[in-house]
C-alpha positions as CSV (number, residue, x, y, z in Angstrom):
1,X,35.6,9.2,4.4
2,X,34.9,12.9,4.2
3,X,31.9,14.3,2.0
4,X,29.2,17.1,2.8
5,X,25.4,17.0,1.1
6,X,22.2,19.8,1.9
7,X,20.5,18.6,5.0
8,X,17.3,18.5,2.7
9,X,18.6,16.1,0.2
10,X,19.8,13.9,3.1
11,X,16.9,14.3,4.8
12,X,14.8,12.7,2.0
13,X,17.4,10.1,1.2
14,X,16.9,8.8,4.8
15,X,12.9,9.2,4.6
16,X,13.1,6.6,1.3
17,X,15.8,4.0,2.9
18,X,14.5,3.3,6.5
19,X,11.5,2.4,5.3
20,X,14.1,-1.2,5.0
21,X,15.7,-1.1,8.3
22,X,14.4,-3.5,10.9
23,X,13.0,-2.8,13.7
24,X,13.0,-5.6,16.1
25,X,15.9,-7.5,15.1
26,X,18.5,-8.9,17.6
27,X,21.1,-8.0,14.2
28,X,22.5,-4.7,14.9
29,X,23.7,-4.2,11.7
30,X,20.1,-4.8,10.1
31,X,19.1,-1.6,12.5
32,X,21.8,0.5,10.6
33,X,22.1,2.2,7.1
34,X,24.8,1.7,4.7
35,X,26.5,4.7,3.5
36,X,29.7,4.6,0.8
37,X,30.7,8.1,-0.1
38,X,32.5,7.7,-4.2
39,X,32.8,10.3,-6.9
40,X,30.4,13.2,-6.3
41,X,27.8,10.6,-5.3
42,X,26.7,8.8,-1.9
43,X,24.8,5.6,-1.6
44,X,22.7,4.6,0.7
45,X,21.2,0.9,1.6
46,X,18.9,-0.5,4.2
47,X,17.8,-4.6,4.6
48,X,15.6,-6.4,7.1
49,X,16.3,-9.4,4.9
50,X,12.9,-8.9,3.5
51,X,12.9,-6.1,1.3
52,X,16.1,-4.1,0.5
53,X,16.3,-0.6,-0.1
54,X,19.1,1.3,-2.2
55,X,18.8,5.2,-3.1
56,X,21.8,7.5,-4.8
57,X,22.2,11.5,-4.1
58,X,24.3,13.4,-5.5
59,X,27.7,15.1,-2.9
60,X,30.8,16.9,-2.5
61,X,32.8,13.8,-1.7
62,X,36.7,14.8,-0.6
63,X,37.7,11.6,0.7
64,X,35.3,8.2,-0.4
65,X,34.9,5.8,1.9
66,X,31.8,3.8,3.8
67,X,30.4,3.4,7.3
68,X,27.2,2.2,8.9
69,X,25.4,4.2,11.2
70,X,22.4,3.7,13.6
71,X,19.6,4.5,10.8
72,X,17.2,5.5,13.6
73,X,19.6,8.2,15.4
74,X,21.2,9.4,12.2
75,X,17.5,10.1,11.2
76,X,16.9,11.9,14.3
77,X,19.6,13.7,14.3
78,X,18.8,15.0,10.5
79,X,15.2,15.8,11.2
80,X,16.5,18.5,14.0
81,X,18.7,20.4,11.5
82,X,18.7,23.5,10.0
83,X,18.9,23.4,6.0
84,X,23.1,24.2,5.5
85,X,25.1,21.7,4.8
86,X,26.2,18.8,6.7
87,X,29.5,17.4,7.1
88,X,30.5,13.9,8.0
89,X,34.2,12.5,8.0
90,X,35.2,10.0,9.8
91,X,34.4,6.4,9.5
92,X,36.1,3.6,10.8
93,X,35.2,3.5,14.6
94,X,33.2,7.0,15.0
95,X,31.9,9.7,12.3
96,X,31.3,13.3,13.4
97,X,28.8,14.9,12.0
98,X,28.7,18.7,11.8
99,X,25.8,21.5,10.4
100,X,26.3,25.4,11.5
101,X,26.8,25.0,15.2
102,X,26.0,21.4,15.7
103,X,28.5,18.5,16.2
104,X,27.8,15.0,16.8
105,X,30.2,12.3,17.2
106,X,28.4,8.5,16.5
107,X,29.7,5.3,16.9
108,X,29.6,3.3,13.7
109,X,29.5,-0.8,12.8
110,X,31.8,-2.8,9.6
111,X,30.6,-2.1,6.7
112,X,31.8,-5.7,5.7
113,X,29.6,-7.0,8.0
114,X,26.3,-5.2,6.2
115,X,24.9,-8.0,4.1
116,X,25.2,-7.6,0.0
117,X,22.9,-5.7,-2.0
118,X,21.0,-8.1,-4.1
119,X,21.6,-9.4,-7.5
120,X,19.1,-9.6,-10.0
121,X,18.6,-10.0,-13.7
122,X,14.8,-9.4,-14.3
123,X,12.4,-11.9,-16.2
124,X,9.9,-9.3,-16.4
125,X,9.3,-5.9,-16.9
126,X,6.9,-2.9,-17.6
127,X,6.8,0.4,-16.8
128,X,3.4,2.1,-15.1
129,X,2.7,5.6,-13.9
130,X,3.3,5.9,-10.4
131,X,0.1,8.7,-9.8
132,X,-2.6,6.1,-11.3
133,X,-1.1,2.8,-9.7
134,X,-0.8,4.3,-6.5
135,X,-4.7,5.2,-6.5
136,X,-4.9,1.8,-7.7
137,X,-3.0,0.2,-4.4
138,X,-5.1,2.5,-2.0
139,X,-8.7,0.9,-2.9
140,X,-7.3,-2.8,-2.6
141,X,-4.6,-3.1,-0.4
142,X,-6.2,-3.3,2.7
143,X,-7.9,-6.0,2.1
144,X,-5.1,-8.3,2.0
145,X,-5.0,-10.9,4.7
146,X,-3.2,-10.4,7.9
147,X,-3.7,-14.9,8.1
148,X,0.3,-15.9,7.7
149,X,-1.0,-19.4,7.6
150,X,-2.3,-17.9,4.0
151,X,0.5,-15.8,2.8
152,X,-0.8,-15.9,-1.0
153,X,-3.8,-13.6,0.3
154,X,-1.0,-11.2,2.0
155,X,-0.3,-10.3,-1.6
156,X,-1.9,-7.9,-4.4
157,X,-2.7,-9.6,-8.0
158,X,-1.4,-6.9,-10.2
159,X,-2.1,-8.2,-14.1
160,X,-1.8,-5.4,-17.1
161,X,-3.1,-7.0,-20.3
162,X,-3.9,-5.0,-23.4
163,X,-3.8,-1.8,-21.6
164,X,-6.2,-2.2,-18.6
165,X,-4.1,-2.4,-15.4
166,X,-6.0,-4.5,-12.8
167,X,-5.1,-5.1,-8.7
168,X,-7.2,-8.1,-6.7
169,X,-7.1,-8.7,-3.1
170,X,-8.8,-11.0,-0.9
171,X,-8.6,-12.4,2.6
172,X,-11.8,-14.4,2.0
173,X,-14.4,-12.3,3.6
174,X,-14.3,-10.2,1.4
175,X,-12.4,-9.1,-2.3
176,X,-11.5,-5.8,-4.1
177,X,-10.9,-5.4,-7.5
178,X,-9.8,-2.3,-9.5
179,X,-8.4,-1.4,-13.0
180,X,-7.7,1.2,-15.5
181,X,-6.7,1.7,-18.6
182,X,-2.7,2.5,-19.5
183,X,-0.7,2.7,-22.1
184,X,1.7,-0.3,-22.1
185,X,4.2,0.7,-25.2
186,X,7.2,-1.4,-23.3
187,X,4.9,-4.3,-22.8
188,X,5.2,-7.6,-24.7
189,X,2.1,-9.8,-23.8
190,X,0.8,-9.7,-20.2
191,X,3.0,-9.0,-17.1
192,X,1.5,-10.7,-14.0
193,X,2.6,-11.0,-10.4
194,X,1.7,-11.1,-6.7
195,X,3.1,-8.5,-4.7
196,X,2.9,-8.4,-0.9
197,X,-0.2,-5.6,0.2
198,X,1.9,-3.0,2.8
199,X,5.4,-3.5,0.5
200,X,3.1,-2.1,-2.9
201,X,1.9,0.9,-0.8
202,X,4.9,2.1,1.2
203,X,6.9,1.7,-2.0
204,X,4.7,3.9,-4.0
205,X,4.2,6.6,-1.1
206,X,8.4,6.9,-0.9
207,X,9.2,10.6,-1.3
208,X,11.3,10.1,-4.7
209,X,8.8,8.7,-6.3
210,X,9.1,9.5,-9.6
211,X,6.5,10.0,-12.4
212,X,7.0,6.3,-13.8
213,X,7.9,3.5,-12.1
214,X,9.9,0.6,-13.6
215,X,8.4,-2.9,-11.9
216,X,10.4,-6.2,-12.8
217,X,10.2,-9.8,-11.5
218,X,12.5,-12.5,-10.6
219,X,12.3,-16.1,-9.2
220,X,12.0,-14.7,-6.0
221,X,11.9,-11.0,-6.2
222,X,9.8,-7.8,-7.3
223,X,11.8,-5.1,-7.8
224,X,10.9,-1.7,-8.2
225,X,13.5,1.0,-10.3
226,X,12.4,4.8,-9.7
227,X,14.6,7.9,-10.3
228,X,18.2,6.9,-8.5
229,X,15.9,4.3,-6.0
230,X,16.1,0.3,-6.0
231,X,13.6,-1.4,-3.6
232,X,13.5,-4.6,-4.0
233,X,10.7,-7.2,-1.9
234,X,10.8,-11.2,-1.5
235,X,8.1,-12.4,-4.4
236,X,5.1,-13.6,-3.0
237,X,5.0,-17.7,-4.4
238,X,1.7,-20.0,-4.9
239,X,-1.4,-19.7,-6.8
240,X,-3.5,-16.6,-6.3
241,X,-7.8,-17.5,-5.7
242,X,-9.4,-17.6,-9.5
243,X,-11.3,-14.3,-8.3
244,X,-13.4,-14.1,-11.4
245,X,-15.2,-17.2,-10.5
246,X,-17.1,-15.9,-7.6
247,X,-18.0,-12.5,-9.2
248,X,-21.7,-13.3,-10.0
249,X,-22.5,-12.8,-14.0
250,X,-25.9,-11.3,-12.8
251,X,-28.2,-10.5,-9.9
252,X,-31.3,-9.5,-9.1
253,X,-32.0,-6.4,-7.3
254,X,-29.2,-3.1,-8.3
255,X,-29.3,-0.4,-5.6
256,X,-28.2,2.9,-6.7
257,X,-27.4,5.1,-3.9
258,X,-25.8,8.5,-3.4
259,X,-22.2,7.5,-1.6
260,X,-21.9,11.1,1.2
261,X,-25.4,10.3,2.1
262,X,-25.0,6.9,2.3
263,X,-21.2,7.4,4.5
264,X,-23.1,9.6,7.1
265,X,-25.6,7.3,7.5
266,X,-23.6,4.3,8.3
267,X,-21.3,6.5,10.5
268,X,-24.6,7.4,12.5
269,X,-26.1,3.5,12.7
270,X,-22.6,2.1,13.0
271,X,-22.4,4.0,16.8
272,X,-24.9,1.3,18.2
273,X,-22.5,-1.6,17.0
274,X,-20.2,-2.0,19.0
275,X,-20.2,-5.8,19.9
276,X,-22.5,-6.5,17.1
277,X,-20.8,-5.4,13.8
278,X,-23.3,-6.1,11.5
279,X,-25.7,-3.6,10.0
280,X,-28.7,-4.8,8.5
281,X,-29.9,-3.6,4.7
282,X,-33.8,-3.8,4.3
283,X,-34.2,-2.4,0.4
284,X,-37.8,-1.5,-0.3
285,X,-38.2,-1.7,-4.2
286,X,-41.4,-0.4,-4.2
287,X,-40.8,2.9,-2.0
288,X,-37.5,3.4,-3.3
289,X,-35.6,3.7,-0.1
290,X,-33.0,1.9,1.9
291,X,-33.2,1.7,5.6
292,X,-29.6,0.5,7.7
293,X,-30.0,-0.9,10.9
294,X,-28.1,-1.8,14.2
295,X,-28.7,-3.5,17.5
296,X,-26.8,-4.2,20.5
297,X,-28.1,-6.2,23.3
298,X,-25.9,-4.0,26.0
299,X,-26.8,-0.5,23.9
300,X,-30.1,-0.3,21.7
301,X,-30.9,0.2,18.6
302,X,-30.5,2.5,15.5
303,X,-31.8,3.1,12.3
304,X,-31.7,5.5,9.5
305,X,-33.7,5.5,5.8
306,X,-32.4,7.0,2.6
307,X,-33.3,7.5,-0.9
308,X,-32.1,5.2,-3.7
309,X,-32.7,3.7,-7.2
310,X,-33.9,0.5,-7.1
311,X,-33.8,-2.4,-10.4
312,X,-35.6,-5.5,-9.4
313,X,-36.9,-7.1,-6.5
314,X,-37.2,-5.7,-2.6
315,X,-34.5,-7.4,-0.6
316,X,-33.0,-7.7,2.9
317,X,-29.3,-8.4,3.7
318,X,-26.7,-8.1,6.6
319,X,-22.9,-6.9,6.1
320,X,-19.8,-6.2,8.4
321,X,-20.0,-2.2,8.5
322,X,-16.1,-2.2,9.1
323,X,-16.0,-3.6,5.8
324,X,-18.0,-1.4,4.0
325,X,-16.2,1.6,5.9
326,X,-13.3,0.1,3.7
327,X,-15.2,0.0,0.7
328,X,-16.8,3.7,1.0
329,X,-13.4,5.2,2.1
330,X,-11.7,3.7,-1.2
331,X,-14.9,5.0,-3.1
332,X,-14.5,8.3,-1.6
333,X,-14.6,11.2,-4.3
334,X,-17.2,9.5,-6.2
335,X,-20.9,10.8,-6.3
336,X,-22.5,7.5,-6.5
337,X,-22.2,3.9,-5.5
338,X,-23.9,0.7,-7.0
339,X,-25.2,-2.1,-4.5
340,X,-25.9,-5.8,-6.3
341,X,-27.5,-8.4,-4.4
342,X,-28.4,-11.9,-5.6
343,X,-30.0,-13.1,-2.3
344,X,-29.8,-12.3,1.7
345,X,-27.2,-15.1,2.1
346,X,-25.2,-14.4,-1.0
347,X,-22.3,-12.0,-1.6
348,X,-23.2,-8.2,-1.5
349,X,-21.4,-6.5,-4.6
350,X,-20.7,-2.6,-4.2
351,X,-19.2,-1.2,-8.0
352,X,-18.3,2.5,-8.5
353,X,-17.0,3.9,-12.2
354,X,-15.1,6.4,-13.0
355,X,-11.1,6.5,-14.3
356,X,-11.0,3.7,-12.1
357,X,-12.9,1.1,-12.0
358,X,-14.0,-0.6,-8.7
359,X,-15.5,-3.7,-7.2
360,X,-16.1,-4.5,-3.6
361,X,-17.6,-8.3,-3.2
362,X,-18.2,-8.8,1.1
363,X,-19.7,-12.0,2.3
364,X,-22.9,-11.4,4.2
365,X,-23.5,-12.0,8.0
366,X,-26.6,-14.2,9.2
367,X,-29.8,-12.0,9.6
């Protein structure tokens, strides 16, 4: 095997496949990347038997041939490179590796021994804009459980029916929800699936992303088709939670409020709870102001009042400020925020519109 590519190109082939080496396995091979050098191309492939990760550049291939190499020295050694060209050759036993002035001589595994890119014929398909659905994944994903007893609530609900693309996740204290419209020309009725939280973010931050990305299912797999990238994740089975049953259909008191005065605020009454986590909402109709609240039995108290719209009746309620940290920081960018509240022991609903819409349900603490 002898072939040489740009450092840079190699440099972001490596960034997009070792995002599907593992890290803690007692497999060596599972720690290494799979490269197989073949007219004017090289392929590279990474597994942890979870999600499998397959990316093509393009080389000047003299001699083809494949190898596996440790995917976390490799990297290293890339990242410390000038942009020239980098040589490999070798294969077998040992590849050296040469760039301007720099030689490096690594030990390498079988190739046979690197398990089989996987098959798939897809059951399902549409393509999505990779911009607008990663937005998408950032305001939900974090609220997918962490509870492997649960692994259904590990996973994103991702549903695109006439045009409006929608992503749910819960972990049952609390639920986000956010869609937007998209044209769907490739779509034949509605395309639904569950697709584990982390895997739907790091997939769409991968730097070839490309403007579109193609998202099939299998039996058992998502995969995701991007420019000359393959990543393909283990389908998340079972029955997601029927989230529009515990969106309330009304409520009684709407609290408009001004979202950077309202994230200061919390930052600043937030400092006091530190074994307490709950910050206590006491909505005055009448004077049109909110006022948060914290105590701590070790460090005081704190308060702060601000200004908001109020629509129906004066109200008091007590949320998990870690959780609304989540909410605010997936709202950021937008000027306002809308608080529902049906009653002090009933969900707290926090909506925001824009070109994406966004719901934040969080069950309340006891008072």
């Amino acid at each position: 095997m002898k072939f040489t590519v740009s450092q840079s190109a190699l440099s972001e082939a490596l960034a997009v496949v070792t995002k599907g080496m593992a890290s803690n396995s007692t497999l060596a091979i599972l720690s290494g990347i799979y490269i197989k050098a073949e007219d004017g191309m090289l392929v590279f492939q990474t597994t942890n038997l979870t999600i499998s990760i397959r990316h093509r550049i393009a080389a000047n291939v003299e001699e083809p041939g494949e190898t596996v190499v440790s995917g976390k020295i490799l990297s290293n050694i890339v990242k410390t490179l000038p942009d020239a060209a980098v040589e490999f050759e070798g294969g077998e036993r040992v590849v050296s590796i040469t760039c301007d002035k720099s030689t490096f001589r690594l030990n390498t595994l079988d190739p046979r021994d690197f398990p089989e890119f996987p098959q798939f014929a897809l059951e399902q398909t549409i393509e999505l804009p990779s911009a607008l659905l990663s937005e998408l994944v950032d305001k939900v994903y974090k609220v997918t459980s962490k509870d492997s007893s649960r692994p259904v609530l590990a996973g994103v609900l991702l549903t695109v029916e006439e045009n409006t693309i929608r992503l749910v996740a819960t972990d049952s204290f609390r639920m986000a929800v956010a869609d937007s419209n998209v044209e769907t020309s490739t779509l034949d009725g509605t395309f639904t699936t569950i697709v584990p939280g982390n895997t739907f973010h790091d997939v769409l931050t991968l730097p070839s992303m490309t403007e579109t990305v193609l998202i099939g299912t299998t039996d058992s797999q998502v995969v995701f088709v991007f420019g000359n990238t393959t990543y393909i994740a283990r389908k998340i089975d079972g029955q997601f939670p029927n989230y529009r049953q515990v969106i309330p259909p009304s409520c009684n008191t709407t609290v408009e409020i001004d979202l950077p005065q309202f994230a200061a605020a919390l930052k600043r009454v937030s400092v006091i709870a530190l074994s307490n986590p709950s910050v206590r909402f006491d909505i005055d109709a009448d004077g049109k102001v909110m006022k948060l609240s914290a105590s701590s039995p070790d460090q005081g108290e704190s308060t702060e009042t601000i200004p908001v719209e109020v629509t129906g009746e004066g109200m008091s309620i007590a949320l998990n400020y870690h959780y609304i940290f989540d909410c605010v920081n997936a709202a950021s960018g937008e000027d306002k925020i809308t608080l529902e509240l049906q009653s002090t022991m009933q969900p707290g609903i926090f909506k925001s519109y824009s070109k994406i819409n966004y719901l934040y349900l969080l069950m309340p603490v006891r008072i």
